[in-house]
C-alpha positions as CSV (number, residue, x, y, z in Angstrom):
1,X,121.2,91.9,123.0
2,X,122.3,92.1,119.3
3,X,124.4,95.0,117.7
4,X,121.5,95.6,114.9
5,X,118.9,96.0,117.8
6,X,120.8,98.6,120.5
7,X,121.3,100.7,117.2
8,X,117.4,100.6,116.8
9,X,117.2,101.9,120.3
10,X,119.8,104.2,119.7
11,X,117.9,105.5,116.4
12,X,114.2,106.2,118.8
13,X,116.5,107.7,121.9
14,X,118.2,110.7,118.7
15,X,114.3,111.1,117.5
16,X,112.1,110.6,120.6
17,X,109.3,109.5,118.6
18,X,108.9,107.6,115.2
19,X,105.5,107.7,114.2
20,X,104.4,105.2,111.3
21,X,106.0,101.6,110.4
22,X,106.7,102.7,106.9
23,X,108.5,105.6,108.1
24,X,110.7,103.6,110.4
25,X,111.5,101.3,107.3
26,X,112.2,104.2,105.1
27,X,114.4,105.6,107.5
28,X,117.0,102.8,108.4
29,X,116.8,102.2,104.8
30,X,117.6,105.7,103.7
31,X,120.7,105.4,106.6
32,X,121.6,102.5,104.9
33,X,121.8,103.6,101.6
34,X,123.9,106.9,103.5
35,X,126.4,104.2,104.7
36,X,125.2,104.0,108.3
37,X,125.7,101.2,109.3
38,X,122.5,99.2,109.4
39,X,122.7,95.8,107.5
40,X,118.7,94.5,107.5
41,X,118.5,92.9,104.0
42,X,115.4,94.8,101.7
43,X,113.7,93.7,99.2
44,X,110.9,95.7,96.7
45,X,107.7,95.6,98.2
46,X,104.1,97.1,98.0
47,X,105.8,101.1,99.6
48,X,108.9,100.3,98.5
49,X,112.0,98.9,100.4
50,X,110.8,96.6,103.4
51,X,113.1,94.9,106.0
52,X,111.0,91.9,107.0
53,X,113.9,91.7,109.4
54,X,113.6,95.1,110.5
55,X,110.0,94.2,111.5
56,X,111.0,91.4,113.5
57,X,113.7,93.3,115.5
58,X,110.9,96.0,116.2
59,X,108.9,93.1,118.1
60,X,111.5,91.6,119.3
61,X,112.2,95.0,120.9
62,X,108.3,95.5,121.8
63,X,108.0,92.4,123.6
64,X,111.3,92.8,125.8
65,X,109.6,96.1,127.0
66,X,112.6,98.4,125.6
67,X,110.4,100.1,123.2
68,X,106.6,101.2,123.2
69,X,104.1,100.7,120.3
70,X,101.5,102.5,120.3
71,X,98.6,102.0,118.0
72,X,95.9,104.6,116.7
73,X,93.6,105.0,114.7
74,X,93.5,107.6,111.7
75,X,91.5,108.7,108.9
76,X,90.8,104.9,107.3
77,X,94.0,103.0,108.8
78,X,96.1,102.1,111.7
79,X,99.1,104.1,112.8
80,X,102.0,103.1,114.9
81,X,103.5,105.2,117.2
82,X,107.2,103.9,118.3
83,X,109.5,105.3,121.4
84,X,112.1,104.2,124.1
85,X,110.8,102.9,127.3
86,X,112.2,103.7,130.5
87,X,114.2,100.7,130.0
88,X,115.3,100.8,127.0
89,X,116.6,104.3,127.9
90,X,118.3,102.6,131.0
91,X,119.5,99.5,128.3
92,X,121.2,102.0,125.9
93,X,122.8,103.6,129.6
94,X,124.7,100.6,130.4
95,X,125.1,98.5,127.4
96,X,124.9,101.4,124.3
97,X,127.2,101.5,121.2
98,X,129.6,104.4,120.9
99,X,127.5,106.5,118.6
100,X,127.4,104.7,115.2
101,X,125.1,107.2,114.4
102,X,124.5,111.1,113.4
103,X,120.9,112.1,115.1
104,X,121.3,114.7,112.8
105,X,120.6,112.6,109.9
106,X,117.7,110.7,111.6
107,X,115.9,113.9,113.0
108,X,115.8,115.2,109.4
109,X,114.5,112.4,108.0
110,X,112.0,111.9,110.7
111,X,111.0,115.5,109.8
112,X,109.8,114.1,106.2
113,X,106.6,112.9,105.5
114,X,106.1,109.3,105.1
115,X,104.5,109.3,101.4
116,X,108.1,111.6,100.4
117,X,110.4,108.8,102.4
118,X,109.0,106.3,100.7
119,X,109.4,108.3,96.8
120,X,113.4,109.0,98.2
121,X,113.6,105.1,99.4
122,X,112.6,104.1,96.1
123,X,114.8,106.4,94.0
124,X,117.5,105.0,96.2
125,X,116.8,101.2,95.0
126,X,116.9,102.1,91.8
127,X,119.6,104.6,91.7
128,X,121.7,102.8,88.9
129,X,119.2,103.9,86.7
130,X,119.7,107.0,84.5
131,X,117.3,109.8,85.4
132,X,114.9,109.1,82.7
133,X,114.7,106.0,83.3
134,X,114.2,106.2,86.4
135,X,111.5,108.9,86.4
136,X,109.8,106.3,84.3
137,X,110.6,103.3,86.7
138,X,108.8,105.5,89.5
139,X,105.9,105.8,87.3
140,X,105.5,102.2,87.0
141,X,106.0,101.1,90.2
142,X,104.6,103.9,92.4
143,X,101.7,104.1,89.7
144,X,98.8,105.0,92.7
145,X,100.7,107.6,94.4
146,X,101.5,109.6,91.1
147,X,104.2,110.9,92.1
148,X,104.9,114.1,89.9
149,X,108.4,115.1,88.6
150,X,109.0,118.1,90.3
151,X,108.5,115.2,93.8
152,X,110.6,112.9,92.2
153,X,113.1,116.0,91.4
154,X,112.8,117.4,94.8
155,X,113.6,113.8,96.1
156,X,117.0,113.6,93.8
157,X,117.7,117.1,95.4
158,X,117.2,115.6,98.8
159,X,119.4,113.2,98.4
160,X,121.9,114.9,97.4
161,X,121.9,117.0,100.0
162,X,122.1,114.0,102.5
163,X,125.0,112.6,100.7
164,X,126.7,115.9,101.0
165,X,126.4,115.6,104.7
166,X,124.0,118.2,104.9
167,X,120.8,117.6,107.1
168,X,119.9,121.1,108.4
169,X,116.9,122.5,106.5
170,X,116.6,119.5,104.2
């Protein structure tokens, strides 16, 4: 079993339960970006950063029975529902990493919503950009979910909080 993938398990055993795909992209990227240490390469998509690599540890994951997926149906679209198995509880047991990771940071960012991890995944590609600028760049690129600036403000003042270390009441 591969470094990358144990830390996946390790990331569902800290938050019991991640429910969406985009979240669970947003979130290792949002780690990532933190300096945890998850290297999945990302590129600019449709919600913003997306690990095609990411996906494919997931399955990979799925179909060895260490993780569940659990689809459902809501509102006008699918939902995935993601959490350690029995055996991938038992896997992480015998064969787990010391603790690479804070569950800290991943319970807070599991508390978020999905449409405000992707606005903070975003602002963190295209953090090089001055603030007007990137205000703008939002506008362009995340044109249907109009984000507002007080979101995209809120976001910046997420993040720095996150980069501060602090994930209580975030």
């Amino acid at each position: 079993m591969l470094k990358e993938h144990t830390k996946l398990l390790q990331v569902l055993a800290e938050t019991e339960e991640i429910i969406g795909r985009k979240k669970l992209q947003k979130m290792v990227y949002v780690a990532q970006k933190l300096r945890f240490p998850f290297y999945e390469k990302y590129e600019f998509h449709f919600y913003g950063p997306y690990s095609e690599e990411l996906t494919l540890q997931m399955e990979e994951l799925h179909n060895l029975g260490l993780i569940s997926e659990t689809k459902e149906r809501k509102g006008g679209y699918e939902q995935y529902r993601y959490a350690l198995t029995r055996d991938g509880d038992d896997f992480l047991k015998q064969y787990g990493l010391e603790s690479v990771l804070t569950g800290e940071v991943m319970m807070c960012l599991n508390q978020q919503s999905s449409r405000f991890l992707e606005l903070v995944a975003t602002v963190l590609y295209f953090e090089e950009l001055q603030e007007t600028l990137l205000v703008e760049k939002i506008g362009q690129v995340k044109k249907k979910q109009r984000y507002q600036e007080n979101e995209i403000a809120d976001a910046l003042a997420f993040i720095a909080k996150l980069k501060q270390g602090s994930y209580q009441n975030s």
